[in-house]
N, C-alpha and C positions, 0 to 999 in steps of 0.2 A: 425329511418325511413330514408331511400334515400332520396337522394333530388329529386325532380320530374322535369323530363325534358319537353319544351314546343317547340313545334310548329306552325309558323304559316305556312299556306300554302296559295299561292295568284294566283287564277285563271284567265284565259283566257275570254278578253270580250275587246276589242279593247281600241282606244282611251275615249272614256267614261268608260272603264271599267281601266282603271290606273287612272282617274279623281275619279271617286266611290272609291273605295279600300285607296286612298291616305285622300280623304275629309274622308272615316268612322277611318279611322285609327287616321287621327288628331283629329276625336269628340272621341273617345274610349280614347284616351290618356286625352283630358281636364277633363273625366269623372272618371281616374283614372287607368284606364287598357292601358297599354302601352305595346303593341305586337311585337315593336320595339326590346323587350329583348328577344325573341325568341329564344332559342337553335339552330333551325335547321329553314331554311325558305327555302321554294322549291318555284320558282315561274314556271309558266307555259305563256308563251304569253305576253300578258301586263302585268302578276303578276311577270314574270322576270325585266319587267322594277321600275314596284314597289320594288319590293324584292332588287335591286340593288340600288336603291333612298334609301330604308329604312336603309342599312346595310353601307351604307356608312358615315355614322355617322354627316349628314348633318340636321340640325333641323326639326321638324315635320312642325312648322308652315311655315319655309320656305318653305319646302316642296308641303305646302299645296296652299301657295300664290302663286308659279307658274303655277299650277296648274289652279290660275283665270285669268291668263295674257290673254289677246287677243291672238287669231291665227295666226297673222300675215299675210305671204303669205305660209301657208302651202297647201298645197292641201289635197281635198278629197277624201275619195279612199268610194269604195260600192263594197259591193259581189253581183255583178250583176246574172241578171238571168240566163245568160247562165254558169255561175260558179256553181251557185246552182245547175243548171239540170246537169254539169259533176262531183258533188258530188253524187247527187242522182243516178247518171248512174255509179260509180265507187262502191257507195254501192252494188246494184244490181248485179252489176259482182264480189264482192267480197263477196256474199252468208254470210255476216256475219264474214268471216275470217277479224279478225282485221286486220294485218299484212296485208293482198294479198290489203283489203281496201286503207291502209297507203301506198301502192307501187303506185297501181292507181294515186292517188292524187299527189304522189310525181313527176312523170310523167304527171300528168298536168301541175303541177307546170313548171315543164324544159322547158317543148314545151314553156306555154305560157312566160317564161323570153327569151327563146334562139328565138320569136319571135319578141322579140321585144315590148310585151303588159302590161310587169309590167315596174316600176321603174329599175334603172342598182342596181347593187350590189355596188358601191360605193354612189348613192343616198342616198341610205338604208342604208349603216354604217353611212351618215353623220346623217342622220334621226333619228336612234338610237343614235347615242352620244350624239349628243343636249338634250336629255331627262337627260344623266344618269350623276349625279353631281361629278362622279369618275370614273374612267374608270380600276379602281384598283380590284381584287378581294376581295372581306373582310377579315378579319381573320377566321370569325365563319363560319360554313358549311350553304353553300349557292348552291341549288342546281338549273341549269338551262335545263330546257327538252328541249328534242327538237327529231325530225325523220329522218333517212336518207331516203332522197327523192329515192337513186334507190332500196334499198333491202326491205324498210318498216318496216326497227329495232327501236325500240324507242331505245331512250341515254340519258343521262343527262351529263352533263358540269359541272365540280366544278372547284376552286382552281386548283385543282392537276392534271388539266386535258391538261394544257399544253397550253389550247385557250385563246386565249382573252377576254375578258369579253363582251367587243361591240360584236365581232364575235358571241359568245353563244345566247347572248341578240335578237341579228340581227335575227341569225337561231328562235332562241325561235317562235318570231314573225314574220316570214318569212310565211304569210297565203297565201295557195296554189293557184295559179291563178290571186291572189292581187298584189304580193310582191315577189321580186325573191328568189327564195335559195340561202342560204350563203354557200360557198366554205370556205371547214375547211380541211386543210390537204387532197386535192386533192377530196374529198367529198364531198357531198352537200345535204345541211338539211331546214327541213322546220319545221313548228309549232308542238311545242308539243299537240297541244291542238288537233290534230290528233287522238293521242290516247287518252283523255279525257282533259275536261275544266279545272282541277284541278290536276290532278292525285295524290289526296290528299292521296291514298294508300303509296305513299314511307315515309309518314310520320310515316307508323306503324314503331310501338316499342316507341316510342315518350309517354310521361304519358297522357297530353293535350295539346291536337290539337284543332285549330280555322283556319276553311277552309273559306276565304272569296273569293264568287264564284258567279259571275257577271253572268253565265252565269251555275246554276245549274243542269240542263237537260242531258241528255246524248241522241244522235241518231244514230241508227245502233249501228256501232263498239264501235262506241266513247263511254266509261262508262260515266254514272251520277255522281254525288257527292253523292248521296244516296246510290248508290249498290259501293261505292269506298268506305266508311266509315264503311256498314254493315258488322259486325264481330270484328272489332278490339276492343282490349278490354282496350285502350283509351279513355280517359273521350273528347268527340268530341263536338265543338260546329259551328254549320255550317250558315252561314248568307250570303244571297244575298238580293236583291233588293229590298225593297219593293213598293207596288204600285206610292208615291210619285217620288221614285229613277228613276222608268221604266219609267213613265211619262218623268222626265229630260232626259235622257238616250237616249228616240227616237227610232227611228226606223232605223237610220244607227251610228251604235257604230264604226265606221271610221270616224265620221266628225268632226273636232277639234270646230266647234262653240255650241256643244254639252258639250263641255270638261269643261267648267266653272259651268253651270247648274247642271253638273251630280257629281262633288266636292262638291255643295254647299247642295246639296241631300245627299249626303253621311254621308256628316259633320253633318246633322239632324238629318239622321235615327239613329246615334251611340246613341242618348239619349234612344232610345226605345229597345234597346239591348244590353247594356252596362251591368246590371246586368245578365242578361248569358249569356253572353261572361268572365266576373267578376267570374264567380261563376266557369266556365272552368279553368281558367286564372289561380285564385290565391285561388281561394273558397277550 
């Protein structure tokens, strides 16, 4: 019999949502199921930051206990109203076409950085480094999404990709309107999570896959985690939030005084899913 390869895949759901993902990941491991040995780890958005934490070979629990540090003097960021309405307004003019969507957006993104209204591009790599315990790419395939803001192509970033790992990381999470685009080879990208909160699809061919996805839902363009899993004929086990988590969570997954609550939710809910996630995993 082959050996069965695994997957994890780590979705897009802001700073609460790398605080969720890192607290379930450390209760999945006390419980026995340790995700960290993953074959392949795609992350998307905060899941890149996760996925780069994970794979850098830095302990879970420390991982975990940064994770409850105070906030410091970071700032809070919100997808204010008027971001919403030029999502909703770039749907609409993007009839559905994913791509024509992902352009729209990507050109909000520009105006509003080359405005003046996000953070600079050097903020943002200092912001991203301070999270990622290694600024190295891993050994094992590590895949980081991301969009280019003018043509509306989705990418992914690996190893061999020539980028930087902050750079890919930066873009991964570079949310349109939030956060500026990161300039990669004269270029400039924004969130993968553009084209889906997970895009747990690139994990096909993979045996078992565990898509943990803060932010499960798909709108417009953007696929679900449910119609990104439907068909592959991967043994799939998918876990977001549950009521306790969303409770901690809140209602702005930007705000770092969230990020302690929603680790320590995470780290809970692993007890009540641990056996199928286990049953994917190694069952």
């Amino acid at each position: 019999m082959s050996e069965q390869r695994t997957a994890l895949v780590l979705g897009g759901g802001g700073i609460t949502g790398i605080a969720w993902e890192v607290g379930l990941v450390a209760g999945l491991a006390e419980a026995g199921v340790d995700l960290s040995t993953a074959d392949l780890v795609v992350g998307t958005s905060a899941g890149s930051v996760v996925g780069s934490q994970l794979t850098s070979g830095t302990a879970l629990e420390d991982l975990y206990a940064r994770q409850l540090e105070p906030p410091a003097q970071e700032q809070v960021a919100r997808m204010t109203r008027a971001v919403l309405a030029r999502y909703a307004l770039a749907m609409l003019r993007a009839r559905r076409d994913d791509v024509a969507f992902r352009r729209r957006v990507g050109e909000l993104a520009r105006k509003a950085a080359d405005a003046g209204l996000t953070p600079t591009e050097d903020e943002r790599r200092a912001a991203i480094a301070s999270r990622l315990p290694s600024t190295r790419w891993p050994e094992r395939p590590f895949l980081v999404t991301a969009v280019d803001a003018e043509s509306g192509e989705f990418t992914t970033f690996t190893r061999d990709s020539g980028v930087e790992l902050v750079a890919a990381v930066g873009a991964s999470c570079a949310v349109p309107g939030v956060y500026p685009p990161v300039t990669i080879d004269g270029r400039r990208y924004v969130d993968g999570g553009m084209r889906s909160a997970t895009n747990a699809d690139l994990a096909d061919g993979y045996d078992r896959i565990v898509v943990l996805a803060p932010i499960p839902r798909g709108v417009g363009p953007m696929a679900s985690v449910d119609a990104q899993v439907t068909g592959l004929v991967s043994r799939v086990a998918v876990v977001s939030p549950d009521q306790a988590s969303r409770t901690a969570i809140g209602r702005n997954v930007l705000d770092p005084a969230a990020r302690e609550p929603s680790a320590r939710a995470g780290r809970a809910q692993a007890a009540s899913v641990a056996a199928r996630v286990a049953d994917i995993w190694t069952g």
